[in-house]
N, C-alpha and C positions, 0 to 999 in steps of 0.2 A: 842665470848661471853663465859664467861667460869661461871661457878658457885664456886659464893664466899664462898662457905658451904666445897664443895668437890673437887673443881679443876679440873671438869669433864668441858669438853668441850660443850658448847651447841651447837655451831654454829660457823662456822668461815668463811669469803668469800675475795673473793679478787681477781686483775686484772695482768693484765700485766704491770709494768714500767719497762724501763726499767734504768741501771745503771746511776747515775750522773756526775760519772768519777771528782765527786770533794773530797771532805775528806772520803768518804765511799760508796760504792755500791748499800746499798738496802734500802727496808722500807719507811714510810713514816718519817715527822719529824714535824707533827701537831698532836696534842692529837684530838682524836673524839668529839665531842660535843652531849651531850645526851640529848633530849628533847622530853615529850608525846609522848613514846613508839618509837622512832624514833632517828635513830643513822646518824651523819653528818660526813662524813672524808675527808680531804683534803691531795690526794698526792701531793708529791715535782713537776711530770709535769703537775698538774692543772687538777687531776680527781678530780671532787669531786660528791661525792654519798650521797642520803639520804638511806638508810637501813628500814627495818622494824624490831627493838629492839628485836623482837620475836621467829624469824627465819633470820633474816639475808636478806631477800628476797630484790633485790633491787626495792626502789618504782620509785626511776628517778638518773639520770647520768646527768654530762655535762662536758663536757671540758673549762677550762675557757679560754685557748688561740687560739681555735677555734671560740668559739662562741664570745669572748669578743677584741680578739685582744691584751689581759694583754703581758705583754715581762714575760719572762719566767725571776726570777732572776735568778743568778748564780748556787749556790746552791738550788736551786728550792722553790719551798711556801712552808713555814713553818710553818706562823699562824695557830693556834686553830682556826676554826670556830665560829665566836658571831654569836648570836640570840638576836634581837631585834623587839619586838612585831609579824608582818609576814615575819620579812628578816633575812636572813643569810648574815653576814656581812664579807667580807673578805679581807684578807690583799695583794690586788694583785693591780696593777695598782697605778700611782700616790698618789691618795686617796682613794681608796678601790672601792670596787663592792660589788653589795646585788643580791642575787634570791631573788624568795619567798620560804620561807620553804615549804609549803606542795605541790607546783607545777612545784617547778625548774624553772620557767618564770625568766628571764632577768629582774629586777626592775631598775636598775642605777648600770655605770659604768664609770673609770675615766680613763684617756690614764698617761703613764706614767709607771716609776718601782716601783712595789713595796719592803719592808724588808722585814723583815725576823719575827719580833713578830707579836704578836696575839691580835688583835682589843680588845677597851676595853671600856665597856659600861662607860659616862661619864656625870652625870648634871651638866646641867650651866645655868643659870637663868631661872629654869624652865621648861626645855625641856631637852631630853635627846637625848647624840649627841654620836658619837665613836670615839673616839682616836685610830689615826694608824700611824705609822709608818715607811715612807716610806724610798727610798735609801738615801735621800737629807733632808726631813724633818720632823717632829713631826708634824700631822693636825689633827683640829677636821673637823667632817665632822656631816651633818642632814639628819638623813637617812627619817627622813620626807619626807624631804625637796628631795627628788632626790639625795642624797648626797651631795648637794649645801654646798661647803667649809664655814665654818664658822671664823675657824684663822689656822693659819701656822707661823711655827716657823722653821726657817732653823738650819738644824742638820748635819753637814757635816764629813764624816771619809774617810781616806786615801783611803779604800779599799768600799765605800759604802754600810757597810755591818751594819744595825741598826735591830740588831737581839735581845737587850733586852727589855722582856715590860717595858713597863713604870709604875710608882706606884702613886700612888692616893692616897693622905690624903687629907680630906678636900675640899680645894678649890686651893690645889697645886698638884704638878705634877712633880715627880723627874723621869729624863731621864738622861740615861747614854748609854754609848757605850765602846766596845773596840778600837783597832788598835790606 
């Protein structure tokens, strides 16, 4: 946490990963997600931490492929962290997984690989659902609902690698990919 005034550092924390031995060695490659004084980050091997915005203090840990069983992708998780009313929604497994934000509890989890973007809050008739993107597909998913798939759309590249978000106008939805 650095101060945007002076560049003084407030606080800074952090764990052990170690290297991914894919395009570069260190760091994560998911932006933090900042919500009511509370900071969310998610490493490449599936730590993810909620923070306290203040001090840095950690409030809770999980592992996601210990406790969830997610396959590690290649290049490890990438997605941003969503927040969706009490879940944190992420881009790990088939069709994503949720904690609860302020407890870390296990809410809903999908077996499967997940890509490489970052969940993206989306309405469709009324209800708000997450788009994520997995090795193989574009799904929305109801985090209401347990994550209960709601459509899927198959998305397939040479190397499995569906690392761009997707963009939202309206009532469309433009996906693209490399390789």
């Amino acid at each position: 946490c650095i101060d945007a005034e002076t560049g003084k550092i407030i606080w800074n924390t952090g764990y052990l990963a170690s290297p991914d031995g894919g395009l570069y060695g260190g760091g994560p490659s998911a932006t933090p997600t900042v919500q009511n004084g509370k900071v969310y980050t998610l490493g490449k091997d599936g730590t993810l931490l909620c923070l306290n915005a203040n001090d840095g203090a950690t409030l809770w840990k999980n592992e996601l492929t210990h406790l969830t069983g997610a396959e590690l992708p290649k290049y490890g998780f990438t997605g941003s962290p969503l927040i969706m009313g009490k879940q944190i929604i992420l881009n790990a497994g088939g069709a994503g997984l949720a904690y609860h934000k302020d407890t870390g509890d296990l809410l809903w989890a999908s077996k499967g690989l997940g890509g490489y973007a970052s969940p993206l809050p989306y309405r469709m008739e009324g209800r708000e659902v997450a788009l994520l993107f997995s090795d193989q597909h574009i799904v929305a998913v109801d985090p209401a609902d347990d994550g209960r798939g709601v459509w899927s759309h198959t998305w397939r590249t040479r190397e499995r690698v569906n690392a761009a978000d997707s963009l939202l106008v309206r009532d469309k939805i433009f996906v693209s990919s490399g390789y």
